[in-house]
C-alpha positions in Angstrom: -27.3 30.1 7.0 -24.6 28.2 9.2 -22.0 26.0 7.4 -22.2 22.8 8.5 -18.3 22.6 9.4 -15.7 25.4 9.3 -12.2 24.5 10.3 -10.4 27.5 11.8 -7.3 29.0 11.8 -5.1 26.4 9.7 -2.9 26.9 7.5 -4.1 25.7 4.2 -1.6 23.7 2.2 -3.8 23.1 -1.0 -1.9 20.0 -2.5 -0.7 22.2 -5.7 2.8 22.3 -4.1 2.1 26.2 -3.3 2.8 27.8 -0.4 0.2 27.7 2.7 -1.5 30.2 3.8 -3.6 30.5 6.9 -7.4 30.9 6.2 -10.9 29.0 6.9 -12.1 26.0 5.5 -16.3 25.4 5.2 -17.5 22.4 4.4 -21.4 21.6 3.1 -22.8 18.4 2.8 -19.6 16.7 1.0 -18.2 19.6 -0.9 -15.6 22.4 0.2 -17.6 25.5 -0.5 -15.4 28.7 0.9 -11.9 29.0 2.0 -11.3 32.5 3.4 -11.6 34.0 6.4 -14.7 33.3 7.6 -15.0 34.7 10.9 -18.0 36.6 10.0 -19.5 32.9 9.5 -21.1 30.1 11.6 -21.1 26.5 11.5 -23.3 23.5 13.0 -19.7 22.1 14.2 -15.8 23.6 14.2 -12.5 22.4 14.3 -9.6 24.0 15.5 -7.1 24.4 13.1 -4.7 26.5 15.2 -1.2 25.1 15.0 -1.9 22.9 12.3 -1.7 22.6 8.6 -5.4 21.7 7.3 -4.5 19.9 3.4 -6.4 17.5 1.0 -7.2 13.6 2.0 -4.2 11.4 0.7 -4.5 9.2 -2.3 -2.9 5.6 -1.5 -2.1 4.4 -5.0 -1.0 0.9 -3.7 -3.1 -1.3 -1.7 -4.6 -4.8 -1.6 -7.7 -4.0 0.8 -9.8 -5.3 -1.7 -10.9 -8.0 0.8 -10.6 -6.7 4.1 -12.9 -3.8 3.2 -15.7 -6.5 3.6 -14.7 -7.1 7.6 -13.4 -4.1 8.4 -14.8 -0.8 6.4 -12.2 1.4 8.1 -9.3 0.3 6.2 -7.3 0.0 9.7 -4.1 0.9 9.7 -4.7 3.5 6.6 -7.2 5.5 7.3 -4.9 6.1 10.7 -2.5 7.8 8.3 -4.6 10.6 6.3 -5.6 8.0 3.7 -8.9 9.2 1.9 -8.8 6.9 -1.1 -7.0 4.2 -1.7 -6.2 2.2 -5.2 -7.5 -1.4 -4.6 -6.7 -4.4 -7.0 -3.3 -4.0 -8.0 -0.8 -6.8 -9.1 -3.1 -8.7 -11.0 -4.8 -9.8 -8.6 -8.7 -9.1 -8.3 -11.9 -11.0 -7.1 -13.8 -10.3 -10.6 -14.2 -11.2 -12.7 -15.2 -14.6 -11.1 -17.2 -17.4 -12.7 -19.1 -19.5 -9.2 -16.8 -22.1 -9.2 -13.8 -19.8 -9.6 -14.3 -18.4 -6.1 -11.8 -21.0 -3.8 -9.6 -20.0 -6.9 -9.7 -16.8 -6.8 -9.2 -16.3 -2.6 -6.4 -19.2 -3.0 -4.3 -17.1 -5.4 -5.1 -13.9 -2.8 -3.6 -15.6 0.0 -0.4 -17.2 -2.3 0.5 -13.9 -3.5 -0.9 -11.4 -0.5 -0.9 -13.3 2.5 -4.4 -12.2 3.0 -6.5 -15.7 4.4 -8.2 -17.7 2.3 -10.8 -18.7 4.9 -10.8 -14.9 5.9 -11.6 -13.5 2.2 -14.0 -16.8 1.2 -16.0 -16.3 4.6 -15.8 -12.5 5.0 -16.7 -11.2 1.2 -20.7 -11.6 0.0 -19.6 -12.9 -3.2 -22.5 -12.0 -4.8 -21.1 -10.9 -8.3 -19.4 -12.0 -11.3 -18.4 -9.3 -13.7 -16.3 -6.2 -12.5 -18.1 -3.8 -12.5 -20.9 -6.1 -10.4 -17.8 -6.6 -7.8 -17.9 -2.6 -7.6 -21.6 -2.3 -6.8 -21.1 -4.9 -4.1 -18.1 -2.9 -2.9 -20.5 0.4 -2.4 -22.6 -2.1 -0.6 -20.4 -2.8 2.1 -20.4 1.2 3.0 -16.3 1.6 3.3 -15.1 4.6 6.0 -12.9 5.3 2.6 -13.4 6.2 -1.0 -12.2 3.3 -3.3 -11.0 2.7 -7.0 -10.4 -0.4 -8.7 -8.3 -1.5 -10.9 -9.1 -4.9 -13.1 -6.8 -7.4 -12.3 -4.8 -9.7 -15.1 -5.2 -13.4 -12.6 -8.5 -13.3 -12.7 -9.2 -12.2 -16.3 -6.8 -14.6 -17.9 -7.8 -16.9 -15.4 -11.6 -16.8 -16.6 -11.3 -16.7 -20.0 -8.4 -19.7 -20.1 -8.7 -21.5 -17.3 -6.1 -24.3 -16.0 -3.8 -23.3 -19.2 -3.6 -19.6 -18.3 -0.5 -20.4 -15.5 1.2 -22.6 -18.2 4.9 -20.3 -19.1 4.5 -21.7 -22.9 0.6 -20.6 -22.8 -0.1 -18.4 -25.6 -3.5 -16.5 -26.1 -5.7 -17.3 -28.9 -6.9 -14.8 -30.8 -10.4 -15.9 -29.7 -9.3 -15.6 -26.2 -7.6 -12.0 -26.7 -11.0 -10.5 -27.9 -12.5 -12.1 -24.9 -10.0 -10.7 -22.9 -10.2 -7.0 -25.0 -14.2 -7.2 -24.2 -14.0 -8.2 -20.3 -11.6 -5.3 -20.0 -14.1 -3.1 -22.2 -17.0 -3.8 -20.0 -14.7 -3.2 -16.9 -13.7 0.1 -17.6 -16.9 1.1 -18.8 -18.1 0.1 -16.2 -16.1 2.1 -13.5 -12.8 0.5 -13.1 -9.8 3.0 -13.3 -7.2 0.6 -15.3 -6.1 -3.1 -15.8 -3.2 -4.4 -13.4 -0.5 -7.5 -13.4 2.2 -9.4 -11.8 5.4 -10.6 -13.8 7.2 -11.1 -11.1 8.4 -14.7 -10.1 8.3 -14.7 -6.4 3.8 -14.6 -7.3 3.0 -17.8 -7.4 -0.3 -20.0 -6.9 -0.4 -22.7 -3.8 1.2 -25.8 -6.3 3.8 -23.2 -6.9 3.0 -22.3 -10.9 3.1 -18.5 -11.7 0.2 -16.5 -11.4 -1.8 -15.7 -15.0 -0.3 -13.2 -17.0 3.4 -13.7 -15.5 4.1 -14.7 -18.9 1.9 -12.9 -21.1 3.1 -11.8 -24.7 3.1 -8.2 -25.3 0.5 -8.7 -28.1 -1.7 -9.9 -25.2 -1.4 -6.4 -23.4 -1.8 -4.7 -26.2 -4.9 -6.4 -26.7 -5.7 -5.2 -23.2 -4.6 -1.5 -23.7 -7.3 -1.8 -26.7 -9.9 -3.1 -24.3 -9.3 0.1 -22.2 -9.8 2.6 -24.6 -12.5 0.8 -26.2 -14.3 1.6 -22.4 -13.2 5.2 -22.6 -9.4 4.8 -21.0 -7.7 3.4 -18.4 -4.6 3.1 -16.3 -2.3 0.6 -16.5 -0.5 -0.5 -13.3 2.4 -3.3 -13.3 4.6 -5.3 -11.1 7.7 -5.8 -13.2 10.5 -8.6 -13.4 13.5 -6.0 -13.3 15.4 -8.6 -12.1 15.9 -11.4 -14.9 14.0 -9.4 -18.3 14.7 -5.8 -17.7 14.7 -4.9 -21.1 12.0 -6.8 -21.8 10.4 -5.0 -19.1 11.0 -1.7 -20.4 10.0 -2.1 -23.7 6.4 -3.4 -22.1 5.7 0.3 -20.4 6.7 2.0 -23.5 4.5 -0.1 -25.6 1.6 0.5 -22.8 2.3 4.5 -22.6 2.3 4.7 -26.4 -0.8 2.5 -26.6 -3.1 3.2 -23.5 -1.2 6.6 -22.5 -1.0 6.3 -18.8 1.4 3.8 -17.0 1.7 3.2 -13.0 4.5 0.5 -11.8 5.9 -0.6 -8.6 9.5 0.9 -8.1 12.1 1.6 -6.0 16.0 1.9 -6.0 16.5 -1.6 -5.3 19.1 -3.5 -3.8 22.7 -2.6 -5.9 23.1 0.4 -8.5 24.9 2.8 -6.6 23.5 5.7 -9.1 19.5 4.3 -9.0 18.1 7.3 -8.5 20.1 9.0 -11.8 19.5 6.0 -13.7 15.8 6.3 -13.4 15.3 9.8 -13.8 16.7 9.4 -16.7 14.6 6.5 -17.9 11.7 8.0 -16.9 12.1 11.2 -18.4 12.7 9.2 -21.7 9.3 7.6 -21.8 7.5 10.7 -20.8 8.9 12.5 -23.6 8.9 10.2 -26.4 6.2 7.4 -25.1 3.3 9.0 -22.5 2.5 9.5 -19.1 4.5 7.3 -16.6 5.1 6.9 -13.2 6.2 5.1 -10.6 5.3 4.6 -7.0 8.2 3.8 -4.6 8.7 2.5 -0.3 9.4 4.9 1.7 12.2 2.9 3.5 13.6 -0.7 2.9 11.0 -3.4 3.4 9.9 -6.9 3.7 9.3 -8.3 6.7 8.7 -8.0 10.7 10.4 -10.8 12.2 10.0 -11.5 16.0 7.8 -13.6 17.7 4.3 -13.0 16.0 4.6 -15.0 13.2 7.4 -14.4 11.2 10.5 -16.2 13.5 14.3 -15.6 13.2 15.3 -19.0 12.8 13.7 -21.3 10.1 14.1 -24.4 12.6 12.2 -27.3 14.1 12.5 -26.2 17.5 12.1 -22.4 17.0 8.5 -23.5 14.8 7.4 -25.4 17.7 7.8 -22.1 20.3 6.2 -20.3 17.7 3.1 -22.9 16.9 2.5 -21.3 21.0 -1.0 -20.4 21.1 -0.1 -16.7 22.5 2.8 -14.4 23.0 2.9 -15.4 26.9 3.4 -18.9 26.2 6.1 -18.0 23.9 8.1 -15.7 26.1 7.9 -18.4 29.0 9.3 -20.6 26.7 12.1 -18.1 25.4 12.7 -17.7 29.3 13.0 -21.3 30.1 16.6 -21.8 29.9 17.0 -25.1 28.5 14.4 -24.2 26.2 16.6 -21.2 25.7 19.6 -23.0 25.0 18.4 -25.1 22.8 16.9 -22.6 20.7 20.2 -20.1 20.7 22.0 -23.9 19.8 19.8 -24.1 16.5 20.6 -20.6 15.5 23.9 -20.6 15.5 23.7 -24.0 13.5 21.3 -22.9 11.2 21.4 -19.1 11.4 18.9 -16.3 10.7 16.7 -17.3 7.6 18.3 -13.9 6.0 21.2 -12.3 6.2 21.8 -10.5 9.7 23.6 -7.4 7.9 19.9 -6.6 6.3 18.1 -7.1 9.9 17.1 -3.9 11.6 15.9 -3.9 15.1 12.9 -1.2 15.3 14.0 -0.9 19.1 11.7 -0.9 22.0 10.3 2.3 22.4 7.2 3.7 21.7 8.3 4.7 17.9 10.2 2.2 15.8 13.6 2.7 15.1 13.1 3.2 10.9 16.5 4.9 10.5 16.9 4.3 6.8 20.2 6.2 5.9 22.0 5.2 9.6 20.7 2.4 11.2 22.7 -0.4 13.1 22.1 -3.8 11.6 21.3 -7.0 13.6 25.2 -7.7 12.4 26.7 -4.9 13.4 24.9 -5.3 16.9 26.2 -8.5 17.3 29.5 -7.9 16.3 29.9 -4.9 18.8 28.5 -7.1 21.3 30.8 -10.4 20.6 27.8 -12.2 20.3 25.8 -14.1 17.9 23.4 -12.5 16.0 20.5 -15.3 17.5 22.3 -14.5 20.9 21.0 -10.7 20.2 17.8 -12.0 18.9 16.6 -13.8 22.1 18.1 -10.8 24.8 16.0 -7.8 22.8 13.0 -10.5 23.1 13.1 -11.5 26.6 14.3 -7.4 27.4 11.1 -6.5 25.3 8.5 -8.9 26.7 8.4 -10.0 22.7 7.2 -6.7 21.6 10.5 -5.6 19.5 10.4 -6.6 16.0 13.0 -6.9 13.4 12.7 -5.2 10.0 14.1 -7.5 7.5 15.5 -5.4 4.4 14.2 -7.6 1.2 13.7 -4.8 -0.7 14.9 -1.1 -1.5 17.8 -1.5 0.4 20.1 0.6 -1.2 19.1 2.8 1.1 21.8 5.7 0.2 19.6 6.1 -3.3 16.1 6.3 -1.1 16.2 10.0 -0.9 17.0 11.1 -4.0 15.0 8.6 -5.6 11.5 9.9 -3.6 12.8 13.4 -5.3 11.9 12.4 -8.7 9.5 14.2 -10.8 7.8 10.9 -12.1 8.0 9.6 -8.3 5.3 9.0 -5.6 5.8 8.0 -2.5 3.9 5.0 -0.8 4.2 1.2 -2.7 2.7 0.1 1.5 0.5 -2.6 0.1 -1.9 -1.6 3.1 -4.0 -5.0 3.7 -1.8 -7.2 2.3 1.1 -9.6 3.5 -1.0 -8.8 6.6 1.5 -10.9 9.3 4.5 -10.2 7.8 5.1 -6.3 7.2 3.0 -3.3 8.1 3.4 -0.1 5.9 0.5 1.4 5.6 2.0 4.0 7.5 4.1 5.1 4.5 2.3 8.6 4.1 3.0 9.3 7.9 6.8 8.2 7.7 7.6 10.0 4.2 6.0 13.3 5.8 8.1 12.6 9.1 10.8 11.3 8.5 12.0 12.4 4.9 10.7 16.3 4.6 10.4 17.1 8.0 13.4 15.4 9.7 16.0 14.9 6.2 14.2 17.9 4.5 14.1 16.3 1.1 10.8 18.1 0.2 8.9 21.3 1.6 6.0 20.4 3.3 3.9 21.6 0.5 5.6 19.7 -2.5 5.5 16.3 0.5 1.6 17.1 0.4 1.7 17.4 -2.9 3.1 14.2 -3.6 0.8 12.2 -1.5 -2.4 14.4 -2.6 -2.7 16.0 -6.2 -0.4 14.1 -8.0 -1.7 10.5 -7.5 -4.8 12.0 -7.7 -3.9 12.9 -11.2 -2.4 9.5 -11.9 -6.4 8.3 -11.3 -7.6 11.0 -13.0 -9.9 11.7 -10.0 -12.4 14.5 -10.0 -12.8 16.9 -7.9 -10.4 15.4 -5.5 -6.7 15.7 -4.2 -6.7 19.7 -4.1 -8.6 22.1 -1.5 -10.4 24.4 -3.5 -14.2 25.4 -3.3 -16.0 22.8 -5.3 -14.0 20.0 -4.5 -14.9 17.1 -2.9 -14.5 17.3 1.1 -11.7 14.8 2.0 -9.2 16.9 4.0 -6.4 16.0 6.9 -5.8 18.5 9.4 -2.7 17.8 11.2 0.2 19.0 13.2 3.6 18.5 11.1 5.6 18.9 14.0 4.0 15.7 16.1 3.3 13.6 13.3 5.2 10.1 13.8 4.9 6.7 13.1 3.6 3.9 15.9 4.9 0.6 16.4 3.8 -2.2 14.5 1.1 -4.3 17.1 -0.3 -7.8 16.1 -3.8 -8.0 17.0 -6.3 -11.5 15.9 -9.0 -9.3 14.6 -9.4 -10.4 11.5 -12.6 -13.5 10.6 -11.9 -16.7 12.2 -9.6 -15.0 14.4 -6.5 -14.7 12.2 -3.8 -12.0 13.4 -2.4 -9.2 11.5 -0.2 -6.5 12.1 -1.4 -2.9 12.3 0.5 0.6 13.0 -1.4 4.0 14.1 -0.1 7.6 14.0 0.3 11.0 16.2 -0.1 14.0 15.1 -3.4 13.3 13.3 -6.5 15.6 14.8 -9.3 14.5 12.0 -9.4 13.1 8.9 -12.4 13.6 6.6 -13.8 12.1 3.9 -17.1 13.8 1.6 -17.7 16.1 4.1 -17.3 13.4 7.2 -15.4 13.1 10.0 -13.8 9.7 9.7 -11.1 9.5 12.6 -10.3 12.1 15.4 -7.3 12.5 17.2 -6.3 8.6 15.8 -9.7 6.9 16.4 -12.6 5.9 13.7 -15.4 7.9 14.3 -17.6 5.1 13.1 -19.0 7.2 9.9 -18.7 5.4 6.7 -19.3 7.8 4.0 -16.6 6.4 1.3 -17.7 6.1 -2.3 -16.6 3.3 -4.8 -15.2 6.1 -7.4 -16.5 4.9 -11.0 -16.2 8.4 -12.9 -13.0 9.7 -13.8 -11.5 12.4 -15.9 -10.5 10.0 -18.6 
């Protein structure tokens, strides 16, 4: 009997970190079911592998597509990238569960902390559950390209069970309110979320400016949490962290959460100052893994923060810049950019006012067809202008008007201590990614993390072997979900599989496009390299383009 898909002539890079090796791949229904050489066999449909490395479907452990799944079931830009599943509700912040007049709530705090529109998620989501593990039926419904895990989301749990009081700093749980909260999480994880997620960090606020719920949570209260977990059978526990003003405090919250629930995800990264990050952490992480449980962290591949240019973030935080950019389109823009009073009023502002962040952490990505993300060399906006005897707003408006308004300029907010990037992404306890695909949607665009680490760091800086890289992106975040049957190739295992040419692989340039509901723009980055990506057994893109098959699962079973 004929297969119904062999790849051919690969070379199989399993996601173990071993060595490839070149062989056949034969897929049935959604399951691998031989990999060999199978030349003796037939197939319904081939691909050919030759020149290519054929590996398992990458595990994105930090997203926030949690809405745009409803409008667009692709996952655009990740499933561009070799993305096969992707970890939805992190930093707190979920849509379950949700009581009916929590909804506006709910979508308001989404857009505060994520930049995701609250007209977008209100009008564009069914909203036709309440409890978690409803909101995870619904998801299923909407037939996503990609499989999907949730995680239960602190905001909206607090949020439910104390209402108005739960942003309040000096709000302490009751104990009434902590066995509510113990139960939702219960019920949750029973009922197929993979963990319980939350934001402590200041900068997430609501709309009137108050901290999201659970910024100021007691340990006691995550305890009570970790408890819910394994009352459900066992969960994950994934955390945004304020590093920055209650470190210690910080640290003593993931021990308590390793020793208590076991399993520990945050958001990392080497920061913006210590000149020996990447030791310091190793060693810290090292620590809790011996002597606390299973913890690791998840890390940008490159500094990050925003795209400025003339989309919608704008250089210069100014009255008369605000107006070019309030523009209905980019033409109208550049013609005002090429007027030149219009011009010399706006290059008059900026050098009054200046860029809205420092010009020594603005990158230009350049104007070709691959951005310019040279992490451990790259020229700054500053050191442009400087060579130039210009201004850096002076710069600005040339690269614009020289681009047609396509360049964009990569402000560095965060991990900018960009000689610690490398070695950090080395780490043991380290996986790669942290590109909050779907979020922060006009701002940045880094879904494309998978592509750049496997480009850019073990191809072109050789920091990893290809098949530790894969390994990274594939088996070990799979194991930080506890997924079965996915992120190895091995007969038995579930079908999701890249197959793709390590040499060609590169990033694309961040393009806005207003193609999200009621017309609001986003950014979005594709890939070369890519020939298919599949996903149970399904061809999901080819050669960079959807396929239109949607076979994802919601994953609610995990090797707890």
């Amino acid at each position: 009997m004929a297969h119904d898909l062999i790849i051919r002539g690969g070379t199989v890079i399993d996601g173990t970190g071993a060595a490839g090796v070149r062989a056949d791949v034969a897929v049935d229904g959604d399951r691998i079911t031989a990999i060999g050489d199978l030349a003796a066999s037939t197939a319904k449909r081939e691909i050919d592998a030759s020149g290519k490395v054929v590996t398992p479907g990458f595990v994105d452990l930090h997203t926030h597509l949690d809405a745009q799944v409803a409008w667009d079931p692709y996952m655009t830009s990740s499933s561009w990238h070799g993305v096969t599943t992707v970890l939805t509700g992190n930093c707190g912040v979920t849509f379950a569960p949700v009581a009916p007049s929590s909804k506006s709530y709910l979508a308001e705090l989404m857009e505060s902390v994520e930049d995701i529109p609250r007209e977008a998620i209100l009008n564009g989501l069914p909203w036709d559950w309440e409890t978690f593990p409803q909101y995870l039926e619904s998801v299923q419904r909407l037939r996503p390209a990609l499989n999907v895990v949730g995680l239960l989301g602190h905001c909206a749990v607090r949020y439910h069970v104390m209402g108005d009081r739960s942003m309040a700093e000096d709000a302490v749980a009751t104990d009434d309110e902590l066995a509510r909260m113990r139960d939702i999480t219960a019920e949750a994880i029973a009922g197929g979320a993979v963990g319980f997620s939350t934001s402590r960090i200041l900068v997430h606020t609501v709309p009137d400016g108050r901290k999201v719920p659970g910024t100021f949570a007691s340990i006691d209260e995550y305890l009570a949490v970790a408890d819910g977990m394994n009352d459900g059978g066992g969960g994950l526990f994934q955390a945004v962290l304020d590093f920055e003003t209650k470190f210690q405090h910080e640290i003593d919250l993931l021990r308590a959460m390793a020793r208590r629930g076991g399993r520990v995800l945050f958001s990392g990264g080497v920061g913006n100052g210590n000149a020996d990050a990447a030791g310091f952490w190793n060693g810290m992480l090292a620590d809790i893994r011996a002597n606390d449980g299973d913890i690791t962290t998840i890390s940008m591949t490159r500094p990050s923060g925003s795209l400025m240019g003339l989309y919608q973030v704008p250089p210069v935080g100014s009255s008369r810049w605000r107006a070019v950019m309030a523009l209905p389109t980019l033409e109208d823009r550049l013609a005002a950019l090429a007027d030149a009073s219009t011009r010399a009023e706006l290059i008059e502002e900026g050098k009054a006012r200046g860029t809205w962040y420092d010009p020594q952490y603005i990158h230009p990505l350049g104007q070709g067809v691959v951005p310019e993300y040279d992490v451990e060399g790259g020229e700054s906006l500053a050191d442009i202008a400087a060579r130039a005897g210009k201004h850096p707003v002076e710069v600005i408006v040339e690269r614009l008007l020289e681009s047609q308004g396509r360049e964009l300029f990569n402000v560095w907010f965060f991990n900018r201590n960009r000689a610690n990037i490398g070695e950090f992404l080395k780490l043991d306890a380290v996986v790669p990614g942290l590109g909050d695909a779907g979020a922060h949607a006009g701002q940045i665009c880094d879904a494309d993390a998978p592509t750049h680490y496997l480009a850019y760091w073990a191809r072109d800086r050789r920091i990893a072997t290809l098949p530790d890289a894969v390994s990274r992106l594939t088996s070990k975040p799979a194991a930080v979900l506890r997924l079965i049957d996915r992120g190895t190739l091995r007969a038995g295992a579930f079908a999701d599989i890249n197959v793709f040419d390590p040499d060609a692989l590169q990033v694309g340039y961040p393009e806005y496009v207003n193609d999200f509901p009621n017309g609001k723009g986003r950014l979005r980055v594709g890939a070369s390299g890519y020939a298919a990506t599949l996903v149970n057994g399904e061809v999901v893109t080819e050669n960079g383009v959807n396929t239109g098959a949607r076979p994802g699962r919601v994953v609610r079973e995990f090797a707890r």
